[in-house]
BALOBA-1460 file (C-alpha; in Angstrom, 3 decimals):
// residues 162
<rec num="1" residu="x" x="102.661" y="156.953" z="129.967"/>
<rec num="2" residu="x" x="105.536" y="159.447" z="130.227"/>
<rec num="3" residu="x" x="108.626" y="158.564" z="127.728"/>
<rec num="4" residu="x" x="111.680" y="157.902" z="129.054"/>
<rec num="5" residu="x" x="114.461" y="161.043" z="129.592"/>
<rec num="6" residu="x" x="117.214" y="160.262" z="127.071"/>
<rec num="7" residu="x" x="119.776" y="162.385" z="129.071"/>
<rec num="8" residu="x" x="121.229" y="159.115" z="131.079"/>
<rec num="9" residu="x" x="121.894" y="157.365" z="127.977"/>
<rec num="10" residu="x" x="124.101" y="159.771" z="126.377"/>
<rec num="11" residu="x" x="125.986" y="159.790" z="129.806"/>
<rec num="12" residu="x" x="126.422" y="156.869" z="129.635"/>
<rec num="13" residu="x" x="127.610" y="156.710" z="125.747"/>
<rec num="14" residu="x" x="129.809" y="159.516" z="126.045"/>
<rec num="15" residu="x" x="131.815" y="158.014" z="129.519"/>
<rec num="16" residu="x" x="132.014" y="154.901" z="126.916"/>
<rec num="17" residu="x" x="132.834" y="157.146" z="124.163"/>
<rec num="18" residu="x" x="135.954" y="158.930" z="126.417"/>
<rec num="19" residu="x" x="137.126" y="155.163" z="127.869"/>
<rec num="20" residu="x" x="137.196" y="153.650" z="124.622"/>
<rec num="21" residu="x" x="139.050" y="156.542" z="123.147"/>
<rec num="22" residu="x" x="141.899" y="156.737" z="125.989"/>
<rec num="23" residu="x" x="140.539" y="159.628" z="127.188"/>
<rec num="24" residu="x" x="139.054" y="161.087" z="130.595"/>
<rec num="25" residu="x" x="135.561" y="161.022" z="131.207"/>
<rec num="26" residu="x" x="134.666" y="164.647" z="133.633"/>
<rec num="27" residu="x" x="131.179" y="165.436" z="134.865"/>
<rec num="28" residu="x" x="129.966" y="168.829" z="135.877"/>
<rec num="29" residu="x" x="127.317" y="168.628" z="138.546"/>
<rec num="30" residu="x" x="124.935" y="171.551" z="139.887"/>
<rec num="31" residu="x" x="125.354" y="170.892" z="143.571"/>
<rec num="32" residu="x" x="122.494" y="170.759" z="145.746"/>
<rec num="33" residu="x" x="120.726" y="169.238" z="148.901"/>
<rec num="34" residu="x" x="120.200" y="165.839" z="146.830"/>
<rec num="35" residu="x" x="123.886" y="165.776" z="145.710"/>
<rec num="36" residu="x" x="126.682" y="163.878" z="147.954"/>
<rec num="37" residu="x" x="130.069" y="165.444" z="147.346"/>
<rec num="38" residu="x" x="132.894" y="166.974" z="149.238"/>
<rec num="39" residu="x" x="132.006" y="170.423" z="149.509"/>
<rec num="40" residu="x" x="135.220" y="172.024" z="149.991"/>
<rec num="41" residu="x" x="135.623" y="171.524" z="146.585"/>
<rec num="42" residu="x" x="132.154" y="173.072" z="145.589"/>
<rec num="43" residu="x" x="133.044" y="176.089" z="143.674"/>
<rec num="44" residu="x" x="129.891" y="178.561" z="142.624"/>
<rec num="45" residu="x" x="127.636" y="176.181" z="143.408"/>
<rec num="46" residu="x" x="129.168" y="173.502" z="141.224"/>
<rec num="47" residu="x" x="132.037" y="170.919" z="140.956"/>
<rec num="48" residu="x" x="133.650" y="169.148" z="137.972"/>
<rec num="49" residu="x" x="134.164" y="165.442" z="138.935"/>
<rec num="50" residu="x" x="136.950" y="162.921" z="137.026"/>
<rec num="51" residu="x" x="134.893" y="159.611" z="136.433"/>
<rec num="52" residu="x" x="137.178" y="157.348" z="134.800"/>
<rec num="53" residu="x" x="137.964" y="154.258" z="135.835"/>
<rec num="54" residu="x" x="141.281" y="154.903" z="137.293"/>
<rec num="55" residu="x" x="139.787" y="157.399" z="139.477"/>
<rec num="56" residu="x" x="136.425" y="155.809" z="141.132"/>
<rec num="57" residu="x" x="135.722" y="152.630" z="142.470"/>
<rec num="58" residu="x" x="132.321" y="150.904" z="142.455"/>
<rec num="59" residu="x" x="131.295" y="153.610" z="139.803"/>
<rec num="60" residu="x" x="127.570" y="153.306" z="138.996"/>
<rec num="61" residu="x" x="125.601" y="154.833" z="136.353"/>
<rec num="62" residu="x" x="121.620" y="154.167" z="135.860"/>
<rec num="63" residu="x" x="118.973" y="155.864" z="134.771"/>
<rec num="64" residu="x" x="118.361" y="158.022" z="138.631"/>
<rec num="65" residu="x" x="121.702" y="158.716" z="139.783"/>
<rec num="66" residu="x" x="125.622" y="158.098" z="139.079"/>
<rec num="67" residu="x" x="127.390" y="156.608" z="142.299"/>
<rec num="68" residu="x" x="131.289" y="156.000" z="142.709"/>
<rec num="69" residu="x" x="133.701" y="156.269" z="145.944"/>
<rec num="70" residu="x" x="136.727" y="158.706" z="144.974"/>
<rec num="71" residu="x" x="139.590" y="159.647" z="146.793"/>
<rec num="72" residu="x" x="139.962" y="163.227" z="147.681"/>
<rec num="73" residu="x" x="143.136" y="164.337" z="149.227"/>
<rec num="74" residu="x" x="143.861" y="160.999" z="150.309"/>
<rec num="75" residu="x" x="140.912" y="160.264" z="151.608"/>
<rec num="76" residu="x" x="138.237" y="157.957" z="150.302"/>
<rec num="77" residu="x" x="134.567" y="159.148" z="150.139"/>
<rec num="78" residu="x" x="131.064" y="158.156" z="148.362"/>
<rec num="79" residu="x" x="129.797" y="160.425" z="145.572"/>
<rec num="80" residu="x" x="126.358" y="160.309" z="144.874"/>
<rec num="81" residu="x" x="124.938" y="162.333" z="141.714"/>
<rec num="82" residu="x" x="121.097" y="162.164" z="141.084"/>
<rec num="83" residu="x" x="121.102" y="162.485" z="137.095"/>
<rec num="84" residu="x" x="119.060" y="165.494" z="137.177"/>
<rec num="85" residu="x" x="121.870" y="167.415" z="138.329"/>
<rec num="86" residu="x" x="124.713" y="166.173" z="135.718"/>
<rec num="87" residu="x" x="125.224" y="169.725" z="133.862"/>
<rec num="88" residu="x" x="127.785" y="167.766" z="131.628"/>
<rec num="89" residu="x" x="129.450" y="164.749" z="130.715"/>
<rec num="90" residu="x" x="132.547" y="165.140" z="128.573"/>
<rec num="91" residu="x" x="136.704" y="164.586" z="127.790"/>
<rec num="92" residu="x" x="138.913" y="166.502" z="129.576"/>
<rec num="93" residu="x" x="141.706" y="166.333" z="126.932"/>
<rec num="94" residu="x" x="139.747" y="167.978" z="124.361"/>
<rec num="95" residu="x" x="136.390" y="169.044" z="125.551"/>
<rec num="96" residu="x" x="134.513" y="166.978" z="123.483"/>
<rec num="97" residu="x" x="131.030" y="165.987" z="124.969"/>
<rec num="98" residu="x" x="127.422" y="166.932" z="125.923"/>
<rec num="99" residu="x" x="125.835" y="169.324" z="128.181"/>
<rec num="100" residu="x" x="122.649" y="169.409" z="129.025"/>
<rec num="101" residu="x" x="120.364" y="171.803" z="131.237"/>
<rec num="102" residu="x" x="119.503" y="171.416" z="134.483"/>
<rec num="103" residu="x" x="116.329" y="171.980" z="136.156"/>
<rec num="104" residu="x" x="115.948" y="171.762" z="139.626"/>
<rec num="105" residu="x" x="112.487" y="173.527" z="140.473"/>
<rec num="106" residu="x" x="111.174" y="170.124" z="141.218"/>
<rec num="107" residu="x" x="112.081" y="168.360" z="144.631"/>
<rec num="108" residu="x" x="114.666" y="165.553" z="143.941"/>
<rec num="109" residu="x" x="115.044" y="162.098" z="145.463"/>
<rec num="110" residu="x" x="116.206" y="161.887" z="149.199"/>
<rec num="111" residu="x" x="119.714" y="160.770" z="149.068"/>
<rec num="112" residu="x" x="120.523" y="157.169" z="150.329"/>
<rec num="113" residu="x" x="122.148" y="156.846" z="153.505"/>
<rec num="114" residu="x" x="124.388" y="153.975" z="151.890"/>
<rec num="115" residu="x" x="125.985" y="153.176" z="148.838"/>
<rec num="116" residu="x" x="126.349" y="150.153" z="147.672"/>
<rec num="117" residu="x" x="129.400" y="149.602" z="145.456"/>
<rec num="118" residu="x" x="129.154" y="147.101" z="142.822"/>
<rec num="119" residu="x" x="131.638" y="144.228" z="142.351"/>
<rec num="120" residu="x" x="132.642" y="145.669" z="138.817"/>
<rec num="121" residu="x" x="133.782" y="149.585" z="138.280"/>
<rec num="122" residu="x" x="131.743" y="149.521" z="134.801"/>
<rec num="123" residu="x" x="128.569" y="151.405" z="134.912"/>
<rec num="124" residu="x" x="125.393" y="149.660" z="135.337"/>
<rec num="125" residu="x" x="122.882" y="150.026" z="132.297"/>
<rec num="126" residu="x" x="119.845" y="150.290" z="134.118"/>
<rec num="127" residu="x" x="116.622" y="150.972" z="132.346"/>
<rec num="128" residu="x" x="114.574" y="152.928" z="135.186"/>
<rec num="129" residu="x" x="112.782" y="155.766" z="133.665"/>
<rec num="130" residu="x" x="113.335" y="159.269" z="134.528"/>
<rec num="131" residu="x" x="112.390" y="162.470" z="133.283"/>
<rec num="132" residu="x" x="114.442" y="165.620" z="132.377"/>
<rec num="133" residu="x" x="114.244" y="168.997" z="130.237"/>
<rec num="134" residu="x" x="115.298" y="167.961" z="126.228"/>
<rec num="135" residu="x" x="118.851" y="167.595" z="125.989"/>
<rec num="136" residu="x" x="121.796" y="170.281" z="124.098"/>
<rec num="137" residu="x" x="124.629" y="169.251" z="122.436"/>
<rec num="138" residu="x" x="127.866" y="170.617" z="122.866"/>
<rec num="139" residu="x" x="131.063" y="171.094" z="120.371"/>
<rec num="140" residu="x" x="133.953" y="172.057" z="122.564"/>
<rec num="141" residu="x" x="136.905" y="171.998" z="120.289"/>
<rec num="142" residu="x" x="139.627" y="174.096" z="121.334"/>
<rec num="143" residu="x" x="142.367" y="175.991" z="119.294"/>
<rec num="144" residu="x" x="145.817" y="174.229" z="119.278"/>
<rec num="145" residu="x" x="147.587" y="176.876" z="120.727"/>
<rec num="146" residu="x" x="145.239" y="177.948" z="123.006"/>
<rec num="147" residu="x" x="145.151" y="174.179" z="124.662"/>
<rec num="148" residu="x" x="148.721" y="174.427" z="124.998"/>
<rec num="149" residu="x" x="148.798" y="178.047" z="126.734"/>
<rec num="150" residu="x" x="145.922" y="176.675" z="129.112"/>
<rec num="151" residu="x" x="147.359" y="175.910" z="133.094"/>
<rec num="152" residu="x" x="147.291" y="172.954" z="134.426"/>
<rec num="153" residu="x" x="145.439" y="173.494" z="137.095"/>
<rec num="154" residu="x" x="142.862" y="175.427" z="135.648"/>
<rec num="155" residu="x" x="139.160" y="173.748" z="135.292"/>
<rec num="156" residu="x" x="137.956" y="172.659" z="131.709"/>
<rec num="157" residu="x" x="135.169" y="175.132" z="130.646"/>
<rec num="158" residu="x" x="131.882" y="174.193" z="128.687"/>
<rec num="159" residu="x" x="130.337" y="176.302" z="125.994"/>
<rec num="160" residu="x" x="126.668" y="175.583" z="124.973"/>
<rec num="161" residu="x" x="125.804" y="175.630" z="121.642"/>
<rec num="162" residu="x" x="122.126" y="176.329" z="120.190"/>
């Protein structure tokens, strides 16, 4: 019997952790054939995605894959994010969360031709199991000053820690 891959429960608790703190929940996926994104905003191979509530509809997070529709330049489209591929789950206002690695040597899941949103935008706790690489931890707080020199529009940036 294979244990179960802790790395969807602490997405999970950290998405809670950022809601119940007023913050914004991001996620940091390693695109690939398996993942269902726009990819004109696929940058190196990756894109940063804002999962709060205010910003998805239907969102869905269980123990395979995170699901959500999300507007992107007006237009409204179905994300689909097999967990293997989540590089990070954290808050965008300080940094604060968890990274973890991502191996994709082994074949994924096919994608689903449909969604299915759910009739509530909290995540599902599901309790399939699934198996990933042991998880990293990550302490992203930034300098004061630094935070308020940073643009806008520039992406949050992750910094594993051993």
């Amino acid at each position: 019997m294979s244990e179960t891959s802790t790395k969807p429960y602490f997405m999970r608790a950290i998405y809670e952790w950022c809601t119940d703190n007023g913050y914004t929940p991001y996620m940091a996926v390693k695109v690939n054939s398996a993942v269902r994104v726009p990819m004109e905003f696929v940058r190196g191979g990756e894109i940063v995605l804002n999962i709060s509530f205010g910003a998805t509809s239907g969102l869905k997070m269980d123990n395979d894959a995170v699901a959500f529709k999300a507007r992107f330049g007006g237009v409204s489209r179905e994300i689909y994010v097999p967990v293997e591929n989540v590089q990070a789950v954290y808050a965008s206002e300080n940094g604060q969360g968890m990274a973890f690695e991502v191996d994709l040597s082994e074949p994924s899941e096919p994608v689903p031709a449909k969604i299915e949103p759910t009739e509530s935008a909290r995540p599902v706790l599901g309790l399939a199991a699934v198996s990933s690489k042991p998880e990293m931890t990550v302490s992203l707080n930034e300098d004061a000053e630094q935070k308020k020199t940073e643009k806008k529009s520039e992406k949050p940036s992750l910094k594993i820690i051993k």
